[in-house]
C-alpha positions as CSV (number, residue, x, y, z in Angstrom):
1,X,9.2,12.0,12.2
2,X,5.6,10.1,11.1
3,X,5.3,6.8,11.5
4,X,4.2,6.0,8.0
5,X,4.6,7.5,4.2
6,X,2.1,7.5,2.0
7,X,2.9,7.4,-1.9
8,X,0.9,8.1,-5.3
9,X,1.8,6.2,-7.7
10,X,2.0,7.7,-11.4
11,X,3.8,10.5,-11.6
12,X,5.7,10.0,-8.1
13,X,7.1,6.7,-8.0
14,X,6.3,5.5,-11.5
15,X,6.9,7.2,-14.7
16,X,3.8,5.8,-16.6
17,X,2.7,8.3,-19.2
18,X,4.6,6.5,-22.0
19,X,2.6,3.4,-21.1
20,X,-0.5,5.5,-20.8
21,X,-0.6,7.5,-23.9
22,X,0.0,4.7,-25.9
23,X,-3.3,3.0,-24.5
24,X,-5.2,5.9,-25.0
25,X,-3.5,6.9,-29.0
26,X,-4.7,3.0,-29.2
27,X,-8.2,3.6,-28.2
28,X,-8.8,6.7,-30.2
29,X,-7.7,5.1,-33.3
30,X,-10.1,2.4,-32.0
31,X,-12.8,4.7,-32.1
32,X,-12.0,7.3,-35.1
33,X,-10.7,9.6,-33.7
34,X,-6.9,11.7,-34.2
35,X,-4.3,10.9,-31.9
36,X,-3.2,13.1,-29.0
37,X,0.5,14.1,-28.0
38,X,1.9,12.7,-25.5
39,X,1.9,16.4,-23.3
40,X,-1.8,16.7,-23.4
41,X,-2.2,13.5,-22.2
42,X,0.3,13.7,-19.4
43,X,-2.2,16.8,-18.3
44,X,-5.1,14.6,-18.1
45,X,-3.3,11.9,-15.3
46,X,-4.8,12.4,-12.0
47,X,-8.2,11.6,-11.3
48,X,-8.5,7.9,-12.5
49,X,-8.6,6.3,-15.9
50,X,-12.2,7.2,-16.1
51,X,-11.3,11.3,-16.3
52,X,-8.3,10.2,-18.4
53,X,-10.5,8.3,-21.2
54,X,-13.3,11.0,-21.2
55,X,-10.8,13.8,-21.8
56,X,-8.9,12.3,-24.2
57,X,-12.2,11.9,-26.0
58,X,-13.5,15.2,-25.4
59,X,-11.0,18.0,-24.6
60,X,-11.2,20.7,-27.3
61,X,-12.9,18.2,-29.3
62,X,-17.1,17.3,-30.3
63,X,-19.1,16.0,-27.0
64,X,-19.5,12.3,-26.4
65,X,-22.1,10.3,-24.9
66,X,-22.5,8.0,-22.3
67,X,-22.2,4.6,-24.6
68,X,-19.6,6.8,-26.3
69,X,-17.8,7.1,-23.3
70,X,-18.0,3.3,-22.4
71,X,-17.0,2.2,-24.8
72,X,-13.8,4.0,-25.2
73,X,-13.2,2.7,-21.5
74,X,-13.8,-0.9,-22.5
75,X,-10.8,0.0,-25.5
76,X,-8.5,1.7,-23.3
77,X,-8.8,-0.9,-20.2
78,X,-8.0,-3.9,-23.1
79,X,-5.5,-2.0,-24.7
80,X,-3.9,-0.8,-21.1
81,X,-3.5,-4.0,-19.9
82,X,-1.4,-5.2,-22.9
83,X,1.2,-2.3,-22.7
84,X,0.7,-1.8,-18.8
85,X,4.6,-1.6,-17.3
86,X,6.2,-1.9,-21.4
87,X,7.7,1.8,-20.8
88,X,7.6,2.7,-17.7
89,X,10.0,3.2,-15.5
90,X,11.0,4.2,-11.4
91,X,11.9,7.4,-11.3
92,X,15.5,8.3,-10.3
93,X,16.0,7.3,-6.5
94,X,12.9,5.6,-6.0
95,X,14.6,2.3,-5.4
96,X,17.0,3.8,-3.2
97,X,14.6,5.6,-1.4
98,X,12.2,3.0,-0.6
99,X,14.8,1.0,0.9
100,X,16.3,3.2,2.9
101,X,12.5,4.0,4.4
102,X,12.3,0.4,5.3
103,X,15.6,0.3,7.3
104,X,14.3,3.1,9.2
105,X,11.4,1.1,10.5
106,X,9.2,3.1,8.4
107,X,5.3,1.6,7.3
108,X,4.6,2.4,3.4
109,X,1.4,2.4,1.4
110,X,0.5,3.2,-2.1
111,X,-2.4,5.4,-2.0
112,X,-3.4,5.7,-6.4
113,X,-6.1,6.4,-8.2
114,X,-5.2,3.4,-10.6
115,X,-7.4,0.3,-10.5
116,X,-6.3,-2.3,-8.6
117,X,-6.0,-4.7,-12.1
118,X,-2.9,-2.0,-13.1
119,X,-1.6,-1.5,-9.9
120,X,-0.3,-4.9,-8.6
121,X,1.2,-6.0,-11.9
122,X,3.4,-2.9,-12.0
123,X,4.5,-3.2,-8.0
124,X,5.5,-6.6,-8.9
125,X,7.2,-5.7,-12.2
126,X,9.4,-3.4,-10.1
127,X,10.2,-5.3,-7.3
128,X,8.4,-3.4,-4.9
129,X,5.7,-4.8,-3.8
130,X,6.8,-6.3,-0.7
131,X,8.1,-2.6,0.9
132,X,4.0,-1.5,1.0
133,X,1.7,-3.2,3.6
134,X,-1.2,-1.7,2.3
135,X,-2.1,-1.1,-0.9
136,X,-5.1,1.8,-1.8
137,X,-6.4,1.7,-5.8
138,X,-9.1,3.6,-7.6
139,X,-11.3,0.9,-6.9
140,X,-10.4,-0.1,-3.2
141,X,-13.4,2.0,-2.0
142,X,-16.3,3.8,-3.3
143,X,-14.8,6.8,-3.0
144,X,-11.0,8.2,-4.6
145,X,-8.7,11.0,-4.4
146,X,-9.3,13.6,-3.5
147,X,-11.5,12.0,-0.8
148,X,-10.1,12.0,2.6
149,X,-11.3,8.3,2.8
150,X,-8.8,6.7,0.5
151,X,-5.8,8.0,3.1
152,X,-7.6,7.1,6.5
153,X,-8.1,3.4,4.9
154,X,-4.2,3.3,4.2
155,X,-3.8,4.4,7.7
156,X,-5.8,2.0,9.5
157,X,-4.3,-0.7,7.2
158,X,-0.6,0.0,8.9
159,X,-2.3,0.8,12.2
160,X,-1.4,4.5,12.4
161,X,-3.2,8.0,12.4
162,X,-3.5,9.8,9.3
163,X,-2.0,13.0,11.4
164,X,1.3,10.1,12.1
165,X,1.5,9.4,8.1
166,X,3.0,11.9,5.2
167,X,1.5,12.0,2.3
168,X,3.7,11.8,-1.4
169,X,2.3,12.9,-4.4
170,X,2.5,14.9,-7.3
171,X,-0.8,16.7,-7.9
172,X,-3.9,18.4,-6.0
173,X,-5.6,15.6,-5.7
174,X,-3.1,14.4,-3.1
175,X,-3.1,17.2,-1.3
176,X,-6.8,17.6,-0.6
177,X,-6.8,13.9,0.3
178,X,-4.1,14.4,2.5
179,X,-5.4,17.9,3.7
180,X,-9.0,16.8,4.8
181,X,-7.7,13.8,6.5
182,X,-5.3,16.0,8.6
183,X,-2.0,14.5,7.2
184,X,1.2,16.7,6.2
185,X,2.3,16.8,2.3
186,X,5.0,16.8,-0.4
187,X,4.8,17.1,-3.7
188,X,7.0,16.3,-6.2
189,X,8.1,18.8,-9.2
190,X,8.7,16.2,-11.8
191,X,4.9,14.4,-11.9
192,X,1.7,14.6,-13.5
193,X,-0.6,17.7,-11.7
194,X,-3.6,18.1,-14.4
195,X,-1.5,20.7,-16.0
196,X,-1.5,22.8,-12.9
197,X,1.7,24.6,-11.9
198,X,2.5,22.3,-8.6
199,X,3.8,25.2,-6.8
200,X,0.5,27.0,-6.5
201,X,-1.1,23.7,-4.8
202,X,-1.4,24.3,-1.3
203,X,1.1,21.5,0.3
204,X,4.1,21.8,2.9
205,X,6.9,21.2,0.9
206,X,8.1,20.6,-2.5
207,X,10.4,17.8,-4.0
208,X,12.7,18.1,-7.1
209,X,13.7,14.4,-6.8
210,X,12.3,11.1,-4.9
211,X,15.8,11.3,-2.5
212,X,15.3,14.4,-1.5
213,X,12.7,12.7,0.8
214,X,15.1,11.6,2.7
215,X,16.5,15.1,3.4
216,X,13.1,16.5,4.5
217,X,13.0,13.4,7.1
218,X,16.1,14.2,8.6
């Protein structure tokens, strides 16, 4: 039994690509450019909105620059921040589940690669901020997932050893955190893995729904 669970966010606990494609359709109109689909956007969630906004741009499509690039950012940040939490929703069982971890006696963090300014607002919107005493963004450290760094921090932050913890996400980038930082992982079916099948990501268990948690525990 560990002591502590570790959770991505998008993809895992939150279903955010409505939100998120909707930010980035508004920043390629911004700059010119065709829409995307929602699909091929929910292939590029993973590795921050900085990968998100370049492939958007890019993918299959004419090279960008740098100012090119920053600029898109600078769109999709502004236009984020207006639709951030509008259609997104918990995944079935999340609410159930996270209570039920407290009543155990079990610590909780959010370990994402969202910035912190996205983050908060939707653990708030939700109502479940106060079941996390430690809360890891994109921007909490230098460094993001898949760095090992991201999940000691969380660790230290609830006073437990990332070997005590389990890691909960949905993509490779969780597991390699989680891997190099010697903490056991699951990964959900349902979430956002970069368009990589989830069940060829090396983990030690796979989840078709957020309860299901629960199960593995007991």
């Amino acid at each position: 039994m560990p002591r502590a669970v570790l959770f991505d966010l998008d993809g895992t606990l939150l279903d955010t690509i409505a939100d998120l494609a909707d930010a980035a359709n508004l920043m390629l109109a911004e700059q010119g450019q065709a829409p995307r689909s929602q699909e091929e956007i929910h292939g590029f969630v993973g590795k921050g909105i900085g990968d998100l906004v370049r492939r958007c741009l890019t993918e299959g499509r004419a090279p960008a620059s740098s100012a090119e690039v920053e600029a898109a950012l600078e769109a999709f940040r502004r236009h984020y921040a207006e639709v951030n939490g509008r259609r997104t929703r918990p995944y079935p069982g999340v609410p159930e589940l996270l209570a039920a971890l407290a009543a155990r006696g079990l610590k909780m963090a959010i370990v994402t690669n969202k910035a912190t300014a996205f983050t908060l607002p939707l653990l708030t919107q939700f109502g479940i901020a106060p079941y996390f005493g430690a809360v890891v963004c994109g921007d909490t450290l230098p460094t993001r997932k898949p760095d090992p760094a991201v999940i000691e921090h969380a660790c230290a932050r609830l006073g437990v050893k990332p070997p005590e913890s389990l890691m909960i996400g949905d993509s490779a980038n969780d597991a390699l955190a989680a891997r190099a930082a010697g903490a056991p992982v699951l990964l959900v079916t349902y979430g956002y893995s970069e368009g990589m099948p989830v069940e060829a990501i090396d983990c030690d268990g796979l989840l078709s729904s957020a309860l299901q948690i629960l199960d593995r525990l007991a």
